[in-house]
C-alpha positions as CSV (number, residue, x, y, z in Angstrom):
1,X,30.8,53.6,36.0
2,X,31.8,56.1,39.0
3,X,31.8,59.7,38.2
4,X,34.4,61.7,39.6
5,X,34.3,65.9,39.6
6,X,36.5,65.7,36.6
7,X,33.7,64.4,34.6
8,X,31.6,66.2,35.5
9,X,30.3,68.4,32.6
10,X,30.0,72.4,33.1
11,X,26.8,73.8,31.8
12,X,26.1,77.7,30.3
13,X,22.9,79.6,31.8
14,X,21.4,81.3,28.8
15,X,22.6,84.2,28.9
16,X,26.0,82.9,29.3
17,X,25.7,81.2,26.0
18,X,23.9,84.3,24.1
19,X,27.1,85.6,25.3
20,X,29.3,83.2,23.8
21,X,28.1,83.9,20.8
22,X,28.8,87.4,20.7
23,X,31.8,88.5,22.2
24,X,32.4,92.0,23.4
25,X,35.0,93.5,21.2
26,X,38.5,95.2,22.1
27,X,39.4,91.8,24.2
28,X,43.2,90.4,23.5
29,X,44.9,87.5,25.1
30,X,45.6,89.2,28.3
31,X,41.6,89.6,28.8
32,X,41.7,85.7,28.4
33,X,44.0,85.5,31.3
34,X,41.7,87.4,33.5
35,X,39.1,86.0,32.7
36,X,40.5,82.7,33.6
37,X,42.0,83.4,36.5
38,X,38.2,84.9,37.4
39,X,36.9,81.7,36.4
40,X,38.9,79.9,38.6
41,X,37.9,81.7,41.5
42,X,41.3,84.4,41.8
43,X,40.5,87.4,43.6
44,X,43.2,89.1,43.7
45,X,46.5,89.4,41.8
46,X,50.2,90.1,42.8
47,X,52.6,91.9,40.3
48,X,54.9,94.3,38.6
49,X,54.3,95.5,35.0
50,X,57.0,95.7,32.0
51,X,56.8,96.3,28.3
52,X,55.9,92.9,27.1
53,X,53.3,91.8,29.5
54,X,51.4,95.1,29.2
55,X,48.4,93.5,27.6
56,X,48.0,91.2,31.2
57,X,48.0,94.6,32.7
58,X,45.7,96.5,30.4
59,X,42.8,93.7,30.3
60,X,43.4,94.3,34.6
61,X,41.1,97.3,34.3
62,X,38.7,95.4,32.3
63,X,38.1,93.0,35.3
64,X,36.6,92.7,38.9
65,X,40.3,91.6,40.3
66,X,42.2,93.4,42.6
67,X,45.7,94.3,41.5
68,X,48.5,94.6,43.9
69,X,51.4,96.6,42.9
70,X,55.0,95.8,44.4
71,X,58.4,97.6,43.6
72,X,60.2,94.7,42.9
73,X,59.1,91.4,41.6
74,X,60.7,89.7,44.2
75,X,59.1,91.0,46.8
76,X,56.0,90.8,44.7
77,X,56.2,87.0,44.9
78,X,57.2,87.5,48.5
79,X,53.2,89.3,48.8
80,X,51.5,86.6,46.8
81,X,53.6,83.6,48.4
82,X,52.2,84.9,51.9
83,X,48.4,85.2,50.3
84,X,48.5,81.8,49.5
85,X,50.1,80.5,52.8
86,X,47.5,82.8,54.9
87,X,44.2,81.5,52.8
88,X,45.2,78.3,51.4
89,X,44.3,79.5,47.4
90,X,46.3,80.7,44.7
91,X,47.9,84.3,44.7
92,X,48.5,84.6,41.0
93,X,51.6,86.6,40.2
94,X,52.1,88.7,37.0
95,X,55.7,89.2,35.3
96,X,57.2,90.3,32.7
97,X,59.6,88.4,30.4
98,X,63.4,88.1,31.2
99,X,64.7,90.3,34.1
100,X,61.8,90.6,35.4
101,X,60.7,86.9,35.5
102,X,64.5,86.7,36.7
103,X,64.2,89.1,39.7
104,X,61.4,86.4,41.0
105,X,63.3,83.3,41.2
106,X,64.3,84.0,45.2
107,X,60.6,84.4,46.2
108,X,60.0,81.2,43.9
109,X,61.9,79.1,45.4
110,X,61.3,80.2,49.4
111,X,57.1,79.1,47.7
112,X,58.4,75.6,46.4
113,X,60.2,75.1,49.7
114,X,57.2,76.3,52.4
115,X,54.5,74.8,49.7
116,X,52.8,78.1,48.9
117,X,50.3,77.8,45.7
118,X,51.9,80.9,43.6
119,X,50.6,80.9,40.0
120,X,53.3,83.0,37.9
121,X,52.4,84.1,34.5
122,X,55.1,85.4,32.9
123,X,55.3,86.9,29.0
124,X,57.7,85.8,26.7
125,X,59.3,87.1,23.7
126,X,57.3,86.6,20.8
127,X,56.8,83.4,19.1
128,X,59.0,84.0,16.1
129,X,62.0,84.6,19.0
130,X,61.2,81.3,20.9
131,X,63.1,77.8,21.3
132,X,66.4,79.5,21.2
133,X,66.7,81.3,17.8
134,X,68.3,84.3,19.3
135,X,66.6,87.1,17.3
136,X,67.9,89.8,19.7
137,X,64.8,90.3,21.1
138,X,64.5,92.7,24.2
139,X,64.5,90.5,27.3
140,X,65.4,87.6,25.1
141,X,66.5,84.4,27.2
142,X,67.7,81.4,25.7
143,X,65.0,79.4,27.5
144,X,63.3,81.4,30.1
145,X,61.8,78.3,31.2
146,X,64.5,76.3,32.2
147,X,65.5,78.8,34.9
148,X,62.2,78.1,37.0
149,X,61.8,74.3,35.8
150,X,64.1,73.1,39.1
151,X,62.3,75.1,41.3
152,X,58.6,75.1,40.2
153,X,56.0,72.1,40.4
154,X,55.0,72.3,37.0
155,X,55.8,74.2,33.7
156,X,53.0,75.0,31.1
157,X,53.9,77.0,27.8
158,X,51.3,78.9,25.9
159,X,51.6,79.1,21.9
160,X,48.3,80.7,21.2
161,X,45.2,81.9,22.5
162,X,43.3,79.1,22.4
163,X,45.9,77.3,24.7
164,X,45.8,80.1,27.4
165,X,42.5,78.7,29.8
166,X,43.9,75.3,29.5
167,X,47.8,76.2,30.1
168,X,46.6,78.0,33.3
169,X,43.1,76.0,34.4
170,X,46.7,73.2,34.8
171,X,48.5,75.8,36.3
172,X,45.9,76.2,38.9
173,X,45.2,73.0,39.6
174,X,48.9,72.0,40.0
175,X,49.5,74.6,42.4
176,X,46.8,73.4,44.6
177,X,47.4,69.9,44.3
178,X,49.1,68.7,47.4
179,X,51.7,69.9,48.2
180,X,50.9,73.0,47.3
181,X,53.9,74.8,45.1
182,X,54.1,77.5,42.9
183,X,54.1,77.2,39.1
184,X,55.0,79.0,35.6
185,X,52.9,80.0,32.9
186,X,54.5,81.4,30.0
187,X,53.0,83.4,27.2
188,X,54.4,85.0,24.1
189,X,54.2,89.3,23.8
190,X,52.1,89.0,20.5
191,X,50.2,86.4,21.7
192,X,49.1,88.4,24.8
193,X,48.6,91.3,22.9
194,X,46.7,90.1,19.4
195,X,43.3,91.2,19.4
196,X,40.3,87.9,20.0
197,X,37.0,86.9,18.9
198,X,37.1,83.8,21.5
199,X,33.7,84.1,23.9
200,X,34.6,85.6,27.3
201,X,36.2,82.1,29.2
202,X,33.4,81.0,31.9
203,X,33.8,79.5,35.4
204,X,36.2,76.5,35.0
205,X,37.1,73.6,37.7
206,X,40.6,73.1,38.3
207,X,39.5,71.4,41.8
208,X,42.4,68.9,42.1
209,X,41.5,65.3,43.4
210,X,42.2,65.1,47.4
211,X,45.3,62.9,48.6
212,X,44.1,59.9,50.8
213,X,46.5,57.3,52.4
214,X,46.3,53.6,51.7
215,X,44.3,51.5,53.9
216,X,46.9,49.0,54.4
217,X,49.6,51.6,55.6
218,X,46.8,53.2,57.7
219,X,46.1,49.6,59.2
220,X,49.7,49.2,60.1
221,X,50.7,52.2,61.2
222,X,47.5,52.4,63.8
223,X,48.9,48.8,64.9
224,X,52.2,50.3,65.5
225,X,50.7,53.3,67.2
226,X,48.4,51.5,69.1
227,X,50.9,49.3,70.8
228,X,53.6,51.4,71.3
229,X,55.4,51.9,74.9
230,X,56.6,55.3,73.8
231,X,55.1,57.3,71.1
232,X,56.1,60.9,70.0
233,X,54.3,63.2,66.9
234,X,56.4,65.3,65.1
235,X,54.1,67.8,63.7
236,X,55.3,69.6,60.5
237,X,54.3,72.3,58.2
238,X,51.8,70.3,56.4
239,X,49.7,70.0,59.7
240,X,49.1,73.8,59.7
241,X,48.7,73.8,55.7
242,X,46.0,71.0,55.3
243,X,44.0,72.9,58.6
244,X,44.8,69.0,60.3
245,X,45.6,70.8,64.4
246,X,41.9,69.5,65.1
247,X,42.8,66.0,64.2
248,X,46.2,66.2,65.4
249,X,45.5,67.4,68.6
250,X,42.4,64.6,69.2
251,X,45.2,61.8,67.8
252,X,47.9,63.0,70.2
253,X,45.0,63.1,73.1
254,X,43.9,59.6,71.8
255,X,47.5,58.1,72.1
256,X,48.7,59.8,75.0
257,X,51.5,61.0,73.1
258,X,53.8,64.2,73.1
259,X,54.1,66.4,70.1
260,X,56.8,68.4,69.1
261,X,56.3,71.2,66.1
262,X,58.4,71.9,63.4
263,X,59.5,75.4,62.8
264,X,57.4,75.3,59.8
265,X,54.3,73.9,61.6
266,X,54.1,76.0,64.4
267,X,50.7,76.5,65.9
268,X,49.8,73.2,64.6
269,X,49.6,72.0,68.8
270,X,48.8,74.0,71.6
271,X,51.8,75.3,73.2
272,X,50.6,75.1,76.9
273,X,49.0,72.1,76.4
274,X,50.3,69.0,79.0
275,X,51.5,67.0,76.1
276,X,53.5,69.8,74.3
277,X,57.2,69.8,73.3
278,X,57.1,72.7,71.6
279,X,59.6,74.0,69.6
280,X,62.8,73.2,70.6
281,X,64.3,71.0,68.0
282,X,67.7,72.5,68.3
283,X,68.2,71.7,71.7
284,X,69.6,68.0,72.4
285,X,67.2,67.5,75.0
286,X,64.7,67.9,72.5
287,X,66.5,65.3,70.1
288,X,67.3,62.8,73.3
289,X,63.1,62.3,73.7
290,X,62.9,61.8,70.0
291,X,65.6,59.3,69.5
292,X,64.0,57.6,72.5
293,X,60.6,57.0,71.1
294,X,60.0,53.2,70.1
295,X,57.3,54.8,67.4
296,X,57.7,58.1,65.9
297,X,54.6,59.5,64.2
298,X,56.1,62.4,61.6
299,X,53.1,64.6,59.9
300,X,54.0,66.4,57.3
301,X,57.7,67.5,57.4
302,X,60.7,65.7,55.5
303,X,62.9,65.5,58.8
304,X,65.1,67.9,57.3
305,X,68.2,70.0,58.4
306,X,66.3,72.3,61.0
307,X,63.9,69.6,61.8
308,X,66.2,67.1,62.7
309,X,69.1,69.5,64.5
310,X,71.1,69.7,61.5
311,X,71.1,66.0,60.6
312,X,72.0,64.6,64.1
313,X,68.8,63.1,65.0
314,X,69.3,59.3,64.9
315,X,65.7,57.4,65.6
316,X,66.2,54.4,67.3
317,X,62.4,53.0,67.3
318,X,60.2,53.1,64.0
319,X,59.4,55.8,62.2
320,X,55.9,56.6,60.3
321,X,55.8,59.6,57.9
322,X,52.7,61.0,56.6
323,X,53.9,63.2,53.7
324,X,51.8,64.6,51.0
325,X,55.0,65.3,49.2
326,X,56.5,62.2,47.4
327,X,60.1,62.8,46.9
328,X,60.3,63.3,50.6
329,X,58.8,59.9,51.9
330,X,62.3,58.4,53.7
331,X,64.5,61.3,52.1
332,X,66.4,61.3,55.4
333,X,64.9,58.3,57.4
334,X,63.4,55.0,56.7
335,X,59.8,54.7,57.5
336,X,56.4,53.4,56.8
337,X,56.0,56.0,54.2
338,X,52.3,57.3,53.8
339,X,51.7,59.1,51.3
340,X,48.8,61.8,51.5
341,X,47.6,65.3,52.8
342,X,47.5,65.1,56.7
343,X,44.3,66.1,57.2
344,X,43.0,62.8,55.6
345,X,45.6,60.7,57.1
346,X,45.5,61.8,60.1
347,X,41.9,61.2,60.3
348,X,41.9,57.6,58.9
349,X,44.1,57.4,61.9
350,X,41.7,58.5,64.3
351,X,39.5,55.8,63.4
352,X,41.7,52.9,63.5
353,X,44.0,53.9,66.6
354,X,43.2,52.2,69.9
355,X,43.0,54.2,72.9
356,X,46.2,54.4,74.9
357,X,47.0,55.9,78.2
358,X,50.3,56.8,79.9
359,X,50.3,58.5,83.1
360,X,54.1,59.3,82.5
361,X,53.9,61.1,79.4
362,X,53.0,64.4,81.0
363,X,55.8,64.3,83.4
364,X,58.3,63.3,80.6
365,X,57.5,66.3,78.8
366,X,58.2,68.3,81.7
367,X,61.6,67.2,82.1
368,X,62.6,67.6,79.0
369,X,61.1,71.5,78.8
370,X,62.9,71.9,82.4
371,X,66.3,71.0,80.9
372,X,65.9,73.3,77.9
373,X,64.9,76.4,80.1
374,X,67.8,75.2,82.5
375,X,70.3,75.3,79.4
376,X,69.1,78.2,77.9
377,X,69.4,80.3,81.7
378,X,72.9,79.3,82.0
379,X,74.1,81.4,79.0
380,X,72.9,85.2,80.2
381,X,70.4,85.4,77.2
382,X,67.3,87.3,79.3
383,X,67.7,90.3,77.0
384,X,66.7,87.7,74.0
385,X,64.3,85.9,75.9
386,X,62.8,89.4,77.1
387,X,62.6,90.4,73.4
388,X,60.7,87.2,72.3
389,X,58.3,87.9,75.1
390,X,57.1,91.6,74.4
391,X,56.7,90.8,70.8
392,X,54.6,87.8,72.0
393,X,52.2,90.0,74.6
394,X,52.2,93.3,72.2
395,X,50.8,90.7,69.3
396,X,47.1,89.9,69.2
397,X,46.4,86.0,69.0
398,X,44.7,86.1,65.8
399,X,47.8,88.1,64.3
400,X,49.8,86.9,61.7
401,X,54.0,87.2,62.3
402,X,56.2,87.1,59.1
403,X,59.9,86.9,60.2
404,X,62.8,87.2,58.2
405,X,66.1,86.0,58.7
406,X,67.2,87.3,61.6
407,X,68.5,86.6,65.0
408,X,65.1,87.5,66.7
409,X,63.4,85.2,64.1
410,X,65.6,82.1,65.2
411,X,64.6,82.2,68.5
412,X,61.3,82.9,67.6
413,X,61.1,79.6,66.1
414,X,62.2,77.3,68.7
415,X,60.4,80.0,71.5
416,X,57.5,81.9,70.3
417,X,54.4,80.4,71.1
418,X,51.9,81.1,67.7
419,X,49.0,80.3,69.4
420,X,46.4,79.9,66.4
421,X,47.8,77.5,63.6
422,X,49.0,79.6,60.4
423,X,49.6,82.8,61.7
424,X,53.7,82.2,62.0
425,X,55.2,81.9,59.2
426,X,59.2,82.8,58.3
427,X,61.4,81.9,55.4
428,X,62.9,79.5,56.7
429,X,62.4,77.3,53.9
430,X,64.7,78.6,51.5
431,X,66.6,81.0,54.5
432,X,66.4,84.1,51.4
433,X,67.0,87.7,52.9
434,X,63.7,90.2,53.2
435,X,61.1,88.3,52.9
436,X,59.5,89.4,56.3
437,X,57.9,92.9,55.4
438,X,56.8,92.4,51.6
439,X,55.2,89.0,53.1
440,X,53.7,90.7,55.8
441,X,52.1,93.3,53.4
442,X,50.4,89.8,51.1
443,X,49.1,88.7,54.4
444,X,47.3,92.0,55.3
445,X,45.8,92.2,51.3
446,X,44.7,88.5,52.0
447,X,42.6,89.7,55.3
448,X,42.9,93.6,56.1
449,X,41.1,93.3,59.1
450,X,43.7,92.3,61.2
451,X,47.0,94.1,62.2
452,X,50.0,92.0,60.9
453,X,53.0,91.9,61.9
454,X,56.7,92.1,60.1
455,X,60.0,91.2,62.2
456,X,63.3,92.0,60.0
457,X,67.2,93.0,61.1
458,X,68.9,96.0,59.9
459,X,70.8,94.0,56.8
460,X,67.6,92.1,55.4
461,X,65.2,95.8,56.1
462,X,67.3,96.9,53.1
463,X,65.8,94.6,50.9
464,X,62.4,95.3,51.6
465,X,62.6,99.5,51.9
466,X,60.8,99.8,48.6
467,X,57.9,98.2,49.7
468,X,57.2,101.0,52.6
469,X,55.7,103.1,49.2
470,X,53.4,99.8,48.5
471,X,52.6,99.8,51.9
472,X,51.5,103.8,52.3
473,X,49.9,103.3,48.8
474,X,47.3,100.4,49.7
475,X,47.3,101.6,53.3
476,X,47.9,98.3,54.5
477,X,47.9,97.3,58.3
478,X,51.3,95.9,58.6
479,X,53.8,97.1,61.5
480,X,57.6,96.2,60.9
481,X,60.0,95.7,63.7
482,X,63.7,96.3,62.3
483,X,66.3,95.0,64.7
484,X,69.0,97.1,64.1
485,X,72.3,95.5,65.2
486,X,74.5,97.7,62.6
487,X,74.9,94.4,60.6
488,X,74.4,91.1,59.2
489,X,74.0,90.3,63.3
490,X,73.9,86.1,62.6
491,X,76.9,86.0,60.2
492,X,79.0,88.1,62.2
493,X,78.5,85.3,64.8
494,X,78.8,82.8,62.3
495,X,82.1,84.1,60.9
496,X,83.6,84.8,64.1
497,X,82.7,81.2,65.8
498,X,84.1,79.7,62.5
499,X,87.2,81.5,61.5
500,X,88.2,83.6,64.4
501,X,88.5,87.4,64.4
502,X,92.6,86.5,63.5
503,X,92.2,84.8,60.3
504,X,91.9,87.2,57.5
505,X,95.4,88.4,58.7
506,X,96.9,85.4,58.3
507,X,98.3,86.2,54.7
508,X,99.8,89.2,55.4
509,X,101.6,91.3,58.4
510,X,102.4,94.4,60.4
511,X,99.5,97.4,60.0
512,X,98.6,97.1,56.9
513,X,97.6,93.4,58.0
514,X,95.8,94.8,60.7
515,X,94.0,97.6,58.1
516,X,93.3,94.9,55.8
517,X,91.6,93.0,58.5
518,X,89.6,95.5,60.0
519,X,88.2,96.9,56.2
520,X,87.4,92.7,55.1
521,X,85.6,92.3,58.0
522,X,83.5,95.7,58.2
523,X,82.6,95.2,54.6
524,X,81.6,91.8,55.1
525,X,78.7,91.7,58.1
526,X,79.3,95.3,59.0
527,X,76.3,97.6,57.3
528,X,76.1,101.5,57.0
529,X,72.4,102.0,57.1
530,X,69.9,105.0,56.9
531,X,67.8,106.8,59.6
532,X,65.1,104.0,59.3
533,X,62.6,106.3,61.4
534,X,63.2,109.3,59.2
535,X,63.2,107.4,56.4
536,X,59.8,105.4,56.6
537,X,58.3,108.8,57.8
538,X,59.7,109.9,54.4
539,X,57.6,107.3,52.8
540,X,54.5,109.2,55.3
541,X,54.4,105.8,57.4
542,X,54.5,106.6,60.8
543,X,57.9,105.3,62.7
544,X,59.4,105.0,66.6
545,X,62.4,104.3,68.1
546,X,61.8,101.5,70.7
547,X,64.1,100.5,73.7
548,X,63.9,96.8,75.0
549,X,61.9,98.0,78.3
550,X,59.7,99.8,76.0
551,X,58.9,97.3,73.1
552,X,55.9,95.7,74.2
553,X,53.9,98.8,74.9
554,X,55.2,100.7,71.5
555,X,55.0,97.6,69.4
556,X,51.1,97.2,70.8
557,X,50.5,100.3,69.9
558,X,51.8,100.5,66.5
559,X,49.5,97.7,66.1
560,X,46.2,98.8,67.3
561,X,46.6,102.0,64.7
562,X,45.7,101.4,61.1
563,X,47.6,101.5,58.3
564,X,51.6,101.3,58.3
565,X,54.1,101.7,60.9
566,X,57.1,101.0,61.7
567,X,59.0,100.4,65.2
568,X,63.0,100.2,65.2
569,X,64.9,98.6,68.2
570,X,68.4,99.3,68.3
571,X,69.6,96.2,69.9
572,X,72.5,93.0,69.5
573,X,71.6,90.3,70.2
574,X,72.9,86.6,70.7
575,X,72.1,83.2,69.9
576,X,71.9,80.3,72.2
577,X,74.5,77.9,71.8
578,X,73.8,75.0,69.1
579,X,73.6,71.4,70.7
580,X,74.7,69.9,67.1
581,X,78.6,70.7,67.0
């Protein structure tokens, strides 16, 4: 009989098991937690305490992890959604029950959507107020649970202590089973805080079992591959998350074929590289090469609205689609569905692939990056382009960028060259305002020794302000660009190019029409804002007030000093014209 590491049986040095049998005392649930979550290998937790998870909190200073302290519990699962993304294990996140659990849901979902392993643990109400017996409890929800079950991977309820290494040990190994996701864990107030004579919870395994794809789709899709007239790779986000660019690169090399990336997988391919399409998947050019590919090898992406410029991507040839996600093999597309990480397919690949060459491929690439750059100079963008390009030279290669949603950020997805796999990363998942700073601020607790950067506008900043006190408090190397446009700069465009500046008078005439109008529409995309230099120095971060022409230069050095900063570019800007309409 084979013996997989689940069976495998864990084993007590002696002193471990004297200590079993005498626990220290003054432990409660929440000590169980911690020492879990040390057990599984945590390092470092995310969160924001409240009155019934207190005892998760307390048992904290009884333990070798390193608490991080946000303002609000959204951005807190902003912080440990970017930990996870930047090292690939799970950034536990501590809540408290009801509307604090609540305030996390945004931040949740932008996890489930990119695949970042966030373990929340949550408390609860006591047991006696569970399963809906509404006792008037404070915080009381009817079933907390049910809010997060759509947008989590998994679920797991805790009664009593005994359950609590089990309920997360699950947790854990859920959130790291591909894809990665984050997950709930909910325990009760009394259950958290009852004193327990349990022995102090050990290492555990929660190692989940790797994703491999099946020899017989491998075997046909390297036939396809290998006798394909046109091949393309489409290289997604779960590229960059499974650390598969080596083998993706060598494949593409292999075949001859181009690559273009995803906005979630960029990095994944080198941009400079012969063979590379980069990033414009919004641009019909782009989708034109695609469409024309007899074979189209897609690596971990769904093929979804940004991917596939807003659903008007039409493949004409066969499509493969390695996906270590399920419920997105053929969501969009039909295609020899693989299902498994990338890393592993895309090296049974490499194996079983037969060496192509195409001379043409190259020069086909070209053309279609000419035609972008020609489309793009024909709309008087520089000023954008410009922008894109100081951030790019001020940044350090091994950097990390977190963007938010803004105008800056879309262009940096189809133009900013990342350079090193996982080190741009936006929320583009679940398109949520402010995740850009508080992400930026997980990603420097993850690895301190590099500068990070944070790109927001004006209208998401406002979000995020809070977070310049963690910021100064932990003394964390993260500079944040605010685009200040006066505004919610992308749905100001968006409102205008669908309804016209003329129709919220439509209903109504003469000057008070025209009053009417003027007060919708500033209260709609048009922001008053604060004095975001003075303010940030009011926090005692250090702030500037960039010009285009000087961006690079102040942006670079904002970088190279530690700790916080802040650099604010008054600036509007515009987006090039879709290709999908």
């Amino acid at each position: 009989m084979s013996h997989d590491h689940h069976d495998e049986r864990p084993r007590l040095t002696p002193e471990q098991a004297a200590a079993a049998l005498s626990p220290p005392a003054g432990r409660t649930g929440g000590d169980l937690v911690v020492e879990t979550l040390q057990g599984l290998g945590a390092a470092t937790v995310f969160g924001l305490p409240g009155q019934h998870a207190l005892a998760l909190f307390d048992a904290l200073r009884r333990s070798a992890l390193s608490y991080i302290g946000l303002r609000v519990e959204n951005n807190a699962g902003f912080a440990a959604d970017a930990y996870g993304r930047i090292t690939g294990e799970v950034a536990p996140l501590l809540l408290s029950t009801g509307p604090g659990a609540l305030t996390s849901l945004a931040a949740l979902q932008e996890s489930a959507a990119a695949s970042a392993p966030v373990l929340a643990i949550s408390s609860q109400v006591p047991v006696a107020g569970l399963d809906g017996g509404r006792h008037g409890y404070l915080h009381e929800l009817r079933d907390q649970k049910a809010s997060f079950r759509d947008i989590v991977k998994s679920v797991h309820i805790v009664r009593t202590a005994s359950q609590i290494p089990s309920a997360i040990a699950a947790a854990w190994e859920s959130a790291l089973t591909a894809p990665h996701g984050p997950v709930w864990v909910e325990i009760p107030q009394d259950v958290l805080v009852a004193a327990t004579t349990l022995p102090v919870v050990t290492a555990m395994d929660a190692t989940p079992r790797p994703s491999y794809a099946r020899p017989e789709l491998t075997v046909a899709a390297a036939d396809l591959l290998s006798r394909a007239v046109r091949p393309v790779i489409v290289a997604g986000g779960g590229v960059v998350r499974s650390d598969a660019s080596g083998k993706l690169l060598a494949l593409a090399e292999r075949l001859d074929a181009p690559v273009v990336t995803t906005f979630g997988g960029k990095g994944a391919f080198p941009w400079e590289h012969p063979l590379s399409l980069r990033s414009w998947l919004e641009d019909r050019h782009t989708t034109d090469f695609l469409e024309a590919a007899d074979v189209l090898l897609v690596v971990g992406s769904g093929l979804g609205e940004l991917s596939s410029n807003y659903h008007t991507f039409r493949p004409r040839g066969r499509v493969i689609q390695i996906e270590a996600d399920v419920g997105k093999l053929e969501s969009n597309h039909p295609a020899l569905g693989i299902h498994a990480d990338a890393r592993e397919a895309l090296a049974d690949l490499l194996e079983a692939v037969d060496r192509r060459e195409d001379p043409s491929a190259a020069d086909r690439v070209r053309a279609v990056l000419e035609a972008v750059r020609e489309r793009i100079d024909g709309q008087e963008l520089a000023l954008e382009q410009r922008l894109v390009a100081a951030v790019r030279q001020a940044l350090p290669d091994t950097s990390p960028s977190f963007w938010d949603m803004t105008i800056l950020a879309y262009w940096a997805w189809s133009a900013f060259d990342a350079r090193r796999p996982n080190t741009m990363h936006s929320a583009q998942g679940a398109g949520g305002l402010g995740y850009g700073f508080p992400a930026a601020l997980g990603a420097a607790v993850a690895d301190p020794t590099k500068p990070v950067l944070a790109v927001s506008g004006d209208g998401g900043a406002m979000y995020s302000i809070a977070e310049l006190a963690t910021a100064r408090q932990y003394d964390l190397p993260v500079t944040w660009l605010i685009v200040d446009d006066g505004g919610y700069g992308i749905l100001r465009a968006y409102m205008t190019d669908a309804f016209g500046a003329s129709t919220a008078t439509e209903a109504v005439t003469g000057s008070v029409a025209e009053a009417v109008a003027g007060s919708v529409a500033e209260a709609v995309t048009e922001l008053a804002r604060p004095d975001f230099v003075a303010l940030a120095e009011s926090f005692g971060v250090p702030a500037v007030r960039t010009t285009p022409e000087r961006l690079a230069d102040d942006l670079a050095k904002s970088l190279a000093e530690p700790g916080p900063s802040v650099v604010v570019l008054p600036a509007v800007l515009r987006m090039f014209e879709p290709t999908h309409l």
